[in-house]
BALOVEX-171090 format. One record per residue: chain; residue number from 1; residue in three letters; x, y, z of N, C-alpha, C in turn. Coordinates in steps of 0.1 Angstrom, whole numbers, plus 5000, padded with zeros to 4 digits. Atoms other than C-alpha are relative to their C-alpha. Last residue first. Layout:
+-------+--------+--------+------+------+------+-------+-------+-------+------+------+------+
! kemar ! marvex ! vexvex ! n.px ! n.py ! n.pz ! ca.px ! ca.py ! ca.pz ! c.px ! c.py ! c.pz !
+-------+--------+--------+------+------+------+-------+-------+-------+------+------+------+
!     A !    NUM !    ALA !    X !    Y !    Z !     X !     Y !     Z !    X !    Y !    Z !
...
+-------+--------+--------+------+------+------+-------+-------+-------+------+------+------+
//
This chain:
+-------+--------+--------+------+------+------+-------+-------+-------+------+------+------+
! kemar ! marvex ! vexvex ! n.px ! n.py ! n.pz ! ca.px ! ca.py ! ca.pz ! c.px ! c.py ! c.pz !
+-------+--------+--------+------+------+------+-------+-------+-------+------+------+------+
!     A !    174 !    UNK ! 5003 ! 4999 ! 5010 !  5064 !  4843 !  4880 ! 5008 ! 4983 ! 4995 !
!     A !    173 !    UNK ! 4990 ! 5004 ! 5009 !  5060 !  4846 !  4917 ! 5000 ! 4993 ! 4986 !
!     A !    172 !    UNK ! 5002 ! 5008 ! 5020 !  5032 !  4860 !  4925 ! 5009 ! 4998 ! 4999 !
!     A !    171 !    UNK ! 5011 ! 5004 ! 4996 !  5035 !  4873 !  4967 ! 4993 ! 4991 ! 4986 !
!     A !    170 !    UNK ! 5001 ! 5008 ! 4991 !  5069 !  4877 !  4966 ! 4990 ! 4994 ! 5000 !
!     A !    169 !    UNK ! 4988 ! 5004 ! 5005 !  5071 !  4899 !  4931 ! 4998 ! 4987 ! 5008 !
!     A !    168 !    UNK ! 5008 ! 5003 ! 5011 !  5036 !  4917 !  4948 ! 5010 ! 4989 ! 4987 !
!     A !    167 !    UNK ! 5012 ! 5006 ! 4993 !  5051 !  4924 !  4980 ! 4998 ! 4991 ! 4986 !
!     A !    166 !    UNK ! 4996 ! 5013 ! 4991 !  5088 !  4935 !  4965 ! 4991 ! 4987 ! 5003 !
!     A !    165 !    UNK ! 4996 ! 5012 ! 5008 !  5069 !  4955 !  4934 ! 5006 ! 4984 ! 5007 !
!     A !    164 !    UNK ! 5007 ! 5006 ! 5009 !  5054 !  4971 !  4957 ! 5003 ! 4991 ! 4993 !
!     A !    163 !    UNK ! 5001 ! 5007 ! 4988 !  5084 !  4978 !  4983 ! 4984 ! 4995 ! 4993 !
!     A !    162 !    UNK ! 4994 ! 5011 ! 4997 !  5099 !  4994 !  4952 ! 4995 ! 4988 ! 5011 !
!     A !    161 !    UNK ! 5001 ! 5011 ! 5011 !  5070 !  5011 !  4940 ! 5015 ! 4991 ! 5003 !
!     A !    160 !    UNK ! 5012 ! 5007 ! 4999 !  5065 !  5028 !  4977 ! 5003 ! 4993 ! 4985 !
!     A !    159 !    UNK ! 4999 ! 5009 ! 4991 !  5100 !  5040 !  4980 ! 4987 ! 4988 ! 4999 !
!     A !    158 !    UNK ! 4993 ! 5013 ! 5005 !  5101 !  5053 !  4944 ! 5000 ! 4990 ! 5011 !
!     A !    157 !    UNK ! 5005 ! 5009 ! 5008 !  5072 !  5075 !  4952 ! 5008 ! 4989 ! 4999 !
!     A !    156 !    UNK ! 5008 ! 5008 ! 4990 !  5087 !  5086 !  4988 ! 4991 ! 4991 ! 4987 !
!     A !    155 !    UNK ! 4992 ! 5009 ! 4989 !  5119 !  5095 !  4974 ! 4986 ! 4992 ! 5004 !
!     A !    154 !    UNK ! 4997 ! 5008 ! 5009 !  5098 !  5117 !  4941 ! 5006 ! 4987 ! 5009 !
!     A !    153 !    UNK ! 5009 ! 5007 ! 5006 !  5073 !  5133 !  4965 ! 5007 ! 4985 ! 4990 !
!     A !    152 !    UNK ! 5003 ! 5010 ! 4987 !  5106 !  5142 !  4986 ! 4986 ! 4995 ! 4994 !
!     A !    151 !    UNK ! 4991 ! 5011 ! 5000 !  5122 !  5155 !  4955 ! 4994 ! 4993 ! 5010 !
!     A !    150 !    UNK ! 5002 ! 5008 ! 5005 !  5089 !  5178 !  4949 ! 5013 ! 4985 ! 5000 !
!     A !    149 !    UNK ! 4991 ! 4997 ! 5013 !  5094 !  5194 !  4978 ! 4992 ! 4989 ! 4989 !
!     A !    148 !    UNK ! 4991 ! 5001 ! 5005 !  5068 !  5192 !  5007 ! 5005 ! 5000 ! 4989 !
!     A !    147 !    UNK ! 4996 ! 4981 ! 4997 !  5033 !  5206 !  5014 ! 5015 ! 4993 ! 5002 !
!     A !    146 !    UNK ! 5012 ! 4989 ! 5003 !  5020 !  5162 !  5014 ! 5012 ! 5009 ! 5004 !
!     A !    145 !    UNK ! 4989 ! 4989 ! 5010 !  5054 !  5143 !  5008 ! 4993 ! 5009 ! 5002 !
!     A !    144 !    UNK ! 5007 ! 4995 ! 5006 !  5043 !  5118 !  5041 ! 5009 ! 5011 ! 4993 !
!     A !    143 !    UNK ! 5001 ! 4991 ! 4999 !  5065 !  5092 !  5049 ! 4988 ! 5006 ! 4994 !
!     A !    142 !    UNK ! 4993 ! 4994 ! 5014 !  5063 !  5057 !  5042 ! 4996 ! 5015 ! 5005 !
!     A !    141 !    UNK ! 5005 ! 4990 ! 5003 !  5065 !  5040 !  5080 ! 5003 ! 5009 ! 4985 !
!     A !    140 !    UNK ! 5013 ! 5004 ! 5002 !  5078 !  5007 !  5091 ! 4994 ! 5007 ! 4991 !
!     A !    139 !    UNK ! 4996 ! 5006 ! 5011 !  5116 !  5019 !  5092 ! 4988 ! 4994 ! 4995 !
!     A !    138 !    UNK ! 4999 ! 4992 ! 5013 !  5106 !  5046 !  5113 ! 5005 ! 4990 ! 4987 !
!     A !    137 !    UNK ! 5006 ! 4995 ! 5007 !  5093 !  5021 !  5138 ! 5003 ! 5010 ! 4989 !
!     A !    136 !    UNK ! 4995 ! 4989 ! 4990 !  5125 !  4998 !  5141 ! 4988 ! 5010 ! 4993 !
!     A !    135 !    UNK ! 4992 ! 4981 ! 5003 !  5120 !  4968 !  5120 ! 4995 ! 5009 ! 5013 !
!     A !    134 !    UNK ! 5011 ! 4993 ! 5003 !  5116 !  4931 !  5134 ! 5006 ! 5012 ! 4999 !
!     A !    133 !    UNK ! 4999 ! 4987 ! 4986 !  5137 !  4904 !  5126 ! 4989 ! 5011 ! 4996 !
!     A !    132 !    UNK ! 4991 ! 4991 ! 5002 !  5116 !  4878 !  5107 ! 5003 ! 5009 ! 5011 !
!     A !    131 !    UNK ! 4988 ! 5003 ! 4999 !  5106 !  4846 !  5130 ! 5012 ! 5011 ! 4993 !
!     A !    130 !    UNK ! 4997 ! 5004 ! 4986 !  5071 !  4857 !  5146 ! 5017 ! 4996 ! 4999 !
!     A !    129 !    UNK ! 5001 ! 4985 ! 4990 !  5060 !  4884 !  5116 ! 5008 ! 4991 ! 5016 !
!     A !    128 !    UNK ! 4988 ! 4992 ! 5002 !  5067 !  4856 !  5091 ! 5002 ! 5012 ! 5008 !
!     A !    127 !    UNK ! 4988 ! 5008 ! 4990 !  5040 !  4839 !  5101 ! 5009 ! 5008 ! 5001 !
!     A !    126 !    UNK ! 5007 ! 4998 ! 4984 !  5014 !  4871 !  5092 ! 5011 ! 4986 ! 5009 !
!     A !    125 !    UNK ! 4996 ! 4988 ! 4996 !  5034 !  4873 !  5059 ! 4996 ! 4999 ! 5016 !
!     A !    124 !    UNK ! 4986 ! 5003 ! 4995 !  5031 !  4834 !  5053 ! 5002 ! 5012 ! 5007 !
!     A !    123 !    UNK ! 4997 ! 5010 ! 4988 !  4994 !  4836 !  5054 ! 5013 ! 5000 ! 5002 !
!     A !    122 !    UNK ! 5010 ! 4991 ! 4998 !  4988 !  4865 !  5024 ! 5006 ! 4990 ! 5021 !
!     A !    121 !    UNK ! 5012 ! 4996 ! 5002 !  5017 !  4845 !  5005 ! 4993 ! 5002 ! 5014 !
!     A !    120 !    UNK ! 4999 ! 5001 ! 5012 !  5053 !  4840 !  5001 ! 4984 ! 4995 ! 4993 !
!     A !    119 !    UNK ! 5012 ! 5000 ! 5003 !  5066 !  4852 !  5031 ! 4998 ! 5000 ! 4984 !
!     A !    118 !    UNK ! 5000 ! 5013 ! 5012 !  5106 !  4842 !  5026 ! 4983 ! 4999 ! 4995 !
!     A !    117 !    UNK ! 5006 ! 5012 ! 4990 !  5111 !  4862 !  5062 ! 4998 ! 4987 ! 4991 !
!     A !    116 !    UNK ! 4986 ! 5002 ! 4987 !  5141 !  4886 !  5052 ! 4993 ! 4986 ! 5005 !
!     A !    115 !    UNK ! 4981 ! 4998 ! 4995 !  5128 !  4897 !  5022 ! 5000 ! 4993 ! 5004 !
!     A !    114 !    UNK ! 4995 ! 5013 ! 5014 !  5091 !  4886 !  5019 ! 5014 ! 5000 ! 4999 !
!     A !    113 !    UNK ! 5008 ! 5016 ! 4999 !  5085 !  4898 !  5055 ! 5002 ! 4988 ! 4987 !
!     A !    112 !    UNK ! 4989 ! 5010 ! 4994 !  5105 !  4930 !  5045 ! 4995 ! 4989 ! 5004 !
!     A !    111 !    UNK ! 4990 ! 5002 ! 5012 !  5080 !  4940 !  5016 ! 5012 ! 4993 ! 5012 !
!     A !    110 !    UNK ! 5005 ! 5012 ! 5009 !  5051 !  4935 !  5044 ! 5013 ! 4998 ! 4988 !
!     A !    109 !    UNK ! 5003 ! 5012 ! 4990 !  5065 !  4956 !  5071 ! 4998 ! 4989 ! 4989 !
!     A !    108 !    UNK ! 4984 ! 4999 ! 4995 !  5074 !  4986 !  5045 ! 5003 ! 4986 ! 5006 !
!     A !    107 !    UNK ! 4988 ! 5007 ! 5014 !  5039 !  4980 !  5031 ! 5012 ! 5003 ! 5005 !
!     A !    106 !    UNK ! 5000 ! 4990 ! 5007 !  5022 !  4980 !  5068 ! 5008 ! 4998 ! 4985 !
!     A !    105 !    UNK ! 4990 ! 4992 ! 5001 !  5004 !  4952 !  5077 ! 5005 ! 5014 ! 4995 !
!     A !    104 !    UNK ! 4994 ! 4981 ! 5003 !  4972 !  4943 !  5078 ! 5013 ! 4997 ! 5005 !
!     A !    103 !    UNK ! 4994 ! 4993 ! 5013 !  4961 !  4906 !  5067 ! 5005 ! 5011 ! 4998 !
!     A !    102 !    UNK ! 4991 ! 5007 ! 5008 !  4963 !  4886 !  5102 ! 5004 ! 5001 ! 4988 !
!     A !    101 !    UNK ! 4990 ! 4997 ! 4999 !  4944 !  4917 !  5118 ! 5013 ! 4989 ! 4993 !
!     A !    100 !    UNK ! 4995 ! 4999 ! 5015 !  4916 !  4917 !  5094 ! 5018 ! 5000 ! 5010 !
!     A !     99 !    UNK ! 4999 ! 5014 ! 5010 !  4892 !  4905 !  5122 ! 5012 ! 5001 ! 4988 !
!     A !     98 !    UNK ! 4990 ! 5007 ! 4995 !  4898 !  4939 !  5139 ! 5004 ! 4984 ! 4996 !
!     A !     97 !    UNK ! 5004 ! 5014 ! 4997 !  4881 !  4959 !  5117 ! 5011 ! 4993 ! 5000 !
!     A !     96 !    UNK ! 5015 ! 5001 ! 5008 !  4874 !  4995 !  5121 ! 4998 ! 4986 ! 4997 !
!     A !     95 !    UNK ! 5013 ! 4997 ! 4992 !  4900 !  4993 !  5149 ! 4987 ! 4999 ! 4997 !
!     A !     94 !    UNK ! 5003 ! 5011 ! 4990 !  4921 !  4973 !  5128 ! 4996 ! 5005 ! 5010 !
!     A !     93 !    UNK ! 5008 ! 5017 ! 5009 !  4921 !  4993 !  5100 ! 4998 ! 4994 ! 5010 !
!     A !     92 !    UNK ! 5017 ! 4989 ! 5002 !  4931 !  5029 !  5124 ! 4992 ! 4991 ! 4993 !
!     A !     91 !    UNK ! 5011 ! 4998 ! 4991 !  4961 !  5008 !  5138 ! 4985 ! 5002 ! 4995 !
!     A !     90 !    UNK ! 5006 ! 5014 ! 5001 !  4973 !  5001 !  5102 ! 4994 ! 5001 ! 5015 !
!     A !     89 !    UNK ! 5010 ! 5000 ! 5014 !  4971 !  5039 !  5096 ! 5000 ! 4985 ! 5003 !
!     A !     88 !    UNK ! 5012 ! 4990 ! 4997 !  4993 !  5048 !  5128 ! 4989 ! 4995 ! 4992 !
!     A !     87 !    UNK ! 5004 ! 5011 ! 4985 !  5019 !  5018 !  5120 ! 4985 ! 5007 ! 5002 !
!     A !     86 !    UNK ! 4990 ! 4996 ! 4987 !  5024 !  5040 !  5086 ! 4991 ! 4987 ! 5010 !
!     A !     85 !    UNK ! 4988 ! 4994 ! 5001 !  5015 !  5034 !  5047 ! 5009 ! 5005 ! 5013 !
!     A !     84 !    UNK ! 4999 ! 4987 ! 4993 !  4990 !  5005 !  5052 ! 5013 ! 5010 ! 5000 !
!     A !     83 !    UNK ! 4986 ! 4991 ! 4995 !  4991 !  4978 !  5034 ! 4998 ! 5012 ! 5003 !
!     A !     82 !    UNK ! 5002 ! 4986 ! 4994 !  4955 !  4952 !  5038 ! 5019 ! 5008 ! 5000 !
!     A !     81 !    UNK ! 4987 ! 4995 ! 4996 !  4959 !  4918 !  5020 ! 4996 ! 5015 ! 5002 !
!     A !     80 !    UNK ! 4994 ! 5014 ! 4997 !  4922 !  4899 !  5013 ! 5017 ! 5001 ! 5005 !
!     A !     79 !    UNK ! 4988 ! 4998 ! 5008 !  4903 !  4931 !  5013 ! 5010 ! 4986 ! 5008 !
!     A !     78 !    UNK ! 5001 ! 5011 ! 5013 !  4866 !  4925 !  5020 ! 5009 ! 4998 ! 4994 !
!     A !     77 !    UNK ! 5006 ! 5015 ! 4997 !  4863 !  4936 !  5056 ! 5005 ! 4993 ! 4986 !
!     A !     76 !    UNK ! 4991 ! 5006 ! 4990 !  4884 !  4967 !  5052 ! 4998 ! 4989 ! 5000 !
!     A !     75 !    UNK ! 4992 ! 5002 ! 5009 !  4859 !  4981 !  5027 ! 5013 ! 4992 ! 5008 !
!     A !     74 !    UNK ! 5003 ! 5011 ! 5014 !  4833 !  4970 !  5045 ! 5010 ! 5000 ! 4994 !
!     A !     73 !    UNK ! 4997 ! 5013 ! 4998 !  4849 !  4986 !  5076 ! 4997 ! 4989 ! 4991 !
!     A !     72 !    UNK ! 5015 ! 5008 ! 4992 !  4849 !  5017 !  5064 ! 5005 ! 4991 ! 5001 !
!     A !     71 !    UNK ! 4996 ! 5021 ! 4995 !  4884 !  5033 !  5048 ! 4987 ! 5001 ! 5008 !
!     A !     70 !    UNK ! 4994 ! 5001 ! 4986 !  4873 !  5071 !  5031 ! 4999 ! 4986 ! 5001 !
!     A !     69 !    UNK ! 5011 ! 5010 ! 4996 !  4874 !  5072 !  4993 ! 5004 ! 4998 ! 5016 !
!     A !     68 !    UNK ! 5007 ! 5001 ! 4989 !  4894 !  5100 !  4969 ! 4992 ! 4990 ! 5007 !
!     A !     67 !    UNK ! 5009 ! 4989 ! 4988 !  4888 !  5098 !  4935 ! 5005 ! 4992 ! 5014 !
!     A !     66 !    UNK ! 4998 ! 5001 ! 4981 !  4914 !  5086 !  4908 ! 4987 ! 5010 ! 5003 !
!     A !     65 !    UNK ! 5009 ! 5006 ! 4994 !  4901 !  5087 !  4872 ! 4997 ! 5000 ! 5014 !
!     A !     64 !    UNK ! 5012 ! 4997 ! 5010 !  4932 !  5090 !  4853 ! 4989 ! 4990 ! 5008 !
!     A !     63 !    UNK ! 5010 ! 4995 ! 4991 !  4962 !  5085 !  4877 ! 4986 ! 5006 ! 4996 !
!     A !     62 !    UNK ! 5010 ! 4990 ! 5002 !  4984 !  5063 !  4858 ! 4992 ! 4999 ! 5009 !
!     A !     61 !    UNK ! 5012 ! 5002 ! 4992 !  5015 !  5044 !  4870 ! 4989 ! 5011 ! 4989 !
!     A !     60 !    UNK ! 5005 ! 5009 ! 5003 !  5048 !  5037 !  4851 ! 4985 ! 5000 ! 5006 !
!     A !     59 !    UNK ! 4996 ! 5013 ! 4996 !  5070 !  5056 !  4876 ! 4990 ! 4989 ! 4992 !
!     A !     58 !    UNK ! 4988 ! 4997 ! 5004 !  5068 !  5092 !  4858 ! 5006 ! 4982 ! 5002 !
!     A !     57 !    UNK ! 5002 ! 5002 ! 5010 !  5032 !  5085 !  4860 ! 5017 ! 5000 ! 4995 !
!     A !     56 !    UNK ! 5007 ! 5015 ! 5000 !  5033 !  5081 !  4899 ! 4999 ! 5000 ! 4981 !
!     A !     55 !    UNK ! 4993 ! 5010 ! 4998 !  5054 !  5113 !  4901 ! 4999 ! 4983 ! 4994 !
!     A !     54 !    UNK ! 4985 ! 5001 ! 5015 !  5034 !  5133 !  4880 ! 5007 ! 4989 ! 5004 !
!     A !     53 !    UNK ! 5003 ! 5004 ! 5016 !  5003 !  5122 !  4895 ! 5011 ! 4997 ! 4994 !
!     A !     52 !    UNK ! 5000 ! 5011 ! 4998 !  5018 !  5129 !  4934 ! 5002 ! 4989 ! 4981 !
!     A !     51 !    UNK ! 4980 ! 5001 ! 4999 !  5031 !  5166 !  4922 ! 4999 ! 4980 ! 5000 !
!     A !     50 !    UNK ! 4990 ! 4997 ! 5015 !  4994 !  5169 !  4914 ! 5016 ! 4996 ! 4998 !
!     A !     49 !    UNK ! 4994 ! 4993 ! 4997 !  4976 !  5151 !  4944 ! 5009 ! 5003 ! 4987 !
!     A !     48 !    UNK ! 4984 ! 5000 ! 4994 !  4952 !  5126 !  4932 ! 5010 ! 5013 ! 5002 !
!     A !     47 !    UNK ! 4991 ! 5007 ! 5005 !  4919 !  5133 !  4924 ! 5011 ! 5002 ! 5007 !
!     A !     46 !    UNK ! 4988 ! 4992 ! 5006 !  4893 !  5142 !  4951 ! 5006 ! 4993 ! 4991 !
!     A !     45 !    UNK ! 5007 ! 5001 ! 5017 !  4859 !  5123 !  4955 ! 5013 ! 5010 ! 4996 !
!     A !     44 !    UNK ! 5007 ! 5005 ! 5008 !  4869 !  5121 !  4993 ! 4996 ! 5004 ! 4985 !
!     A !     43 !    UNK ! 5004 ! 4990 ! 5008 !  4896 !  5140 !  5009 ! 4988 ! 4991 ! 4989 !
!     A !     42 !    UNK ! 4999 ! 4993 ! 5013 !  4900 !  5111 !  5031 ! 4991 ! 5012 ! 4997 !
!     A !     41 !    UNK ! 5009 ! 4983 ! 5001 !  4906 !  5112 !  5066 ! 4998 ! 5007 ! 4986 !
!     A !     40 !    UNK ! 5006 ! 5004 ! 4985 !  4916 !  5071 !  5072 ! 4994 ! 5016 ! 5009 !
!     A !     39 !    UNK ! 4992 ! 4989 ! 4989 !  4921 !  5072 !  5035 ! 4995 ! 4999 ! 5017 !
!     A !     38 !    UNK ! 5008 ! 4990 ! 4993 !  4912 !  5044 !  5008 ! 5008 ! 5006 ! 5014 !
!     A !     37 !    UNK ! 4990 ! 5000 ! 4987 !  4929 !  5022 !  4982 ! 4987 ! 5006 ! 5007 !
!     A !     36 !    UNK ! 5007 ! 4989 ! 4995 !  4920 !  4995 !  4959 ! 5011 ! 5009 ! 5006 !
!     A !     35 !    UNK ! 4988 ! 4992 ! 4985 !  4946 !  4968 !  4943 ! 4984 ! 5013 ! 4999 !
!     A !     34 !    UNK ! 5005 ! 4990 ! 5001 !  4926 !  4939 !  4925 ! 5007 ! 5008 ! 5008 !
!     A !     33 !    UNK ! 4994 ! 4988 ! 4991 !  4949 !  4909 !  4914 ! 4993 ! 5012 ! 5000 !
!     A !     32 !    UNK ! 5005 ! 5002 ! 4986 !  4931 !  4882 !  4900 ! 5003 ! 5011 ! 5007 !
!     A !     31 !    UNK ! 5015 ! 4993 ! 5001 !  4939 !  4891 !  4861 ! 4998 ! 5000 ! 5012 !
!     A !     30 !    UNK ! 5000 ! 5002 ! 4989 !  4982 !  4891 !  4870 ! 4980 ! 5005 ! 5001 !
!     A !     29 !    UNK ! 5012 ! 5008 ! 4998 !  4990 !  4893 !  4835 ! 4993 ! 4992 ! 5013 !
!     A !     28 !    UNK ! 5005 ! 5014 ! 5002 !  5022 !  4905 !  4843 ! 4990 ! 4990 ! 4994 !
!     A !     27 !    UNK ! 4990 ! 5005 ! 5004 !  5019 !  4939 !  4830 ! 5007 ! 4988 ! 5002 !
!     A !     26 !    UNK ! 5005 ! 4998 ! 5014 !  4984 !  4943 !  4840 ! 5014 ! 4998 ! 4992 !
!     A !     25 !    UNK ! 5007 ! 5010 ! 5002 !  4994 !  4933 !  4877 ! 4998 ! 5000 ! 4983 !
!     A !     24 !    UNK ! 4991 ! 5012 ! 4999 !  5024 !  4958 !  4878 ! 4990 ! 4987 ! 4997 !
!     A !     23 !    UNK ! 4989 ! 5008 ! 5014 !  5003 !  4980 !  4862 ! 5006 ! 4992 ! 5003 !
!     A !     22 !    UNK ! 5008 ! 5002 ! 5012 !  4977 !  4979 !  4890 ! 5009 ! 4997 ! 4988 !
!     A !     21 !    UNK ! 5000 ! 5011 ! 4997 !  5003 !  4977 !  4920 ! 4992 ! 4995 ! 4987 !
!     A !     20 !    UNK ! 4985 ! 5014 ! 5004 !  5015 !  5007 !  4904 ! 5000 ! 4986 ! 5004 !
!     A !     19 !    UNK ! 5002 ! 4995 ! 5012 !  4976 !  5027 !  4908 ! 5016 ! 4990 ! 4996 !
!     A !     18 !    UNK ! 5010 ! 5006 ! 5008 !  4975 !  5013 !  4941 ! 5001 ! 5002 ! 4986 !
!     A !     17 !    UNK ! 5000 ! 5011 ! 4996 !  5004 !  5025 !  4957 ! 4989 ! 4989 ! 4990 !
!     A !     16 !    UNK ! 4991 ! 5006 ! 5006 !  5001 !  5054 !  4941 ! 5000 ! 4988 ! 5004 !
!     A !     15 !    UNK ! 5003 ! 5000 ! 5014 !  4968 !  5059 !  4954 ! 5013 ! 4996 ! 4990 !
!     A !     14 !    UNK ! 5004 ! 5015 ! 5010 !  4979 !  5047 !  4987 ! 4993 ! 5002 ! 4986 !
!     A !     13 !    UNK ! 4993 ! 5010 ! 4997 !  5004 !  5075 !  4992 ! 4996 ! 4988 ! 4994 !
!     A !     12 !    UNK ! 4988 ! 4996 ! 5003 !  4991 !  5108 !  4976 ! 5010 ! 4986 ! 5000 !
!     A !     11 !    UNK ! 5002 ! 4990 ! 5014 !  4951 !  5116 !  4972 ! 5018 ! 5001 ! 4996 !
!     A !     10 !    UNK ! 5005 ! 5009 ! 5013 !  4937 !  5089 !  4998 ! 5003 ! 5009 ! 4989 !
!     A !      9 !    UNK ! 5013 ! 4998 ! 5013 !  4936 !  5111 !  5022 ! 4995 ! 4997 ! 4994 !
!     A !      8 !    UNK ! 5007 ! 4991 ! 4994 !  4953 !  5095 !  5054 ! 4991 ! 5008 ! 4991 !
!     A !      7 !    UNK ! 4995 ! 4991 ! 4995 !  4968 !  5062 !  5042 ! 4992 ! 5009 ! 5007 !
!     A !      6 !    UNK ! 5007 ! 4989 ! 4995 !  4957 !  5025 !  5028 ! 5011 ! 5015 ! 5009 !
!     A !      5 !    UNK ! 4990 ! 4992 ! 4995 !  4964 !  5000 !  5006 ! 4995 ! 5011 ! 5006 !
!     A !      4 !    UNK ! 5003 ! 4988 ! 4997 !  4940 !  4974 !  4995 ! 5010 ! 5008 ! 5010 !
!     A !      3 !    UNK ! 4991 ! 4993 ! 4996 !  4945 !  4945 !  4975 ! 4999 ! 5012 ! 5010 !
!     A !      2 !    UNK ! 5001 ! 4989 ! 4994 !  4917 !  4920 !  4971 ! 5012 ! 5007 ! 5005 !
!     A !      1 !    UNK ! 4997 ! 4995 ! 4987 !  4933 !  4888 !  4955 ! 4996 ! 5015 ! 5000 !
+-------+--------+--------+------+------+------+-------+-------+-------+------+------+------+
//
């Protein structure tokens, strides 16, 4: 499965995101599982945000390597589960391509779909949108930590490897 997570740089949100969906795959043995990400105004060929790194290493992640990559439609096109880190950011995928709308969600939207809805793969999630309740926009949305504390880097990492592990727990069950 094509993974792809997406935000606004690509240097804070979905790189974590990605980079922990990666261990979590490699620490299952989860070979199929590819997690990308890309930005919807990336800083392209950048590495990861520093305070971000730490965080995301502190949570089991490595950031060795990261660059930067803006979202295209190819890259949209080919991703078999789309997460986006706000409503705003899954809009901006399904402008660039709207065919992907039964795989984008946002990760907040997608970890509660396996919750609440029992989604229990790539098709259930997109059911599960007509009988789970539905969240309240700020409950959709992972913050941004960019020019914030480092405690709000560390709330909004844990937020995203929890609601990771949710998707990806639901979506492989072992």
């Amino acid at each position: 499965m094509k993974l792809l997570f997406v935000c606004t740089g690509n240097i804070c949100r979905s790189p974590t995101a990605e980079r922990l969906a990666a261990a979590w795959a490699d620490h299952h043995g989860v070979a199929e599982l590819e997690a990308t990400s890309a930005g919807t105004r990336a800083m392209i060929g950048s590495p990861m945000e520093s305070t971000a790194a730490k965080v995301l290493s502190s949570l089991g992640g490595n950031s060795d390597g990261f660059a930067g990559r803006q979202l295209t439609p190819a890259i949209a096109g080919e991703a078999d589960l789309i997460l986006a880190m706000t409503q705003t950011h899954r809009d901006a995928v399904l402008r660039l391509a709207p065919r992907q709308l039964r795989r984008t969600f946002t990760l907040l939207e997608a970890a509660h779909l396996v919750t609440a809805g029992g989604a229990r793969a790539v098709a259930e999630l997109d059911a599960a949108r007509a009988v789970a309740p539905r969240l309240g926009s700020p409950d959709t949305d992972v913050r941004d930590p960019i020019k914030r504390s480092e405690s709000v880097f560390e709330e909004v990492g844990e937020q995203i490897a929890e609601a990771v592990v949710t998707v990806l727990d639901g979506l492989h069950p072992r």
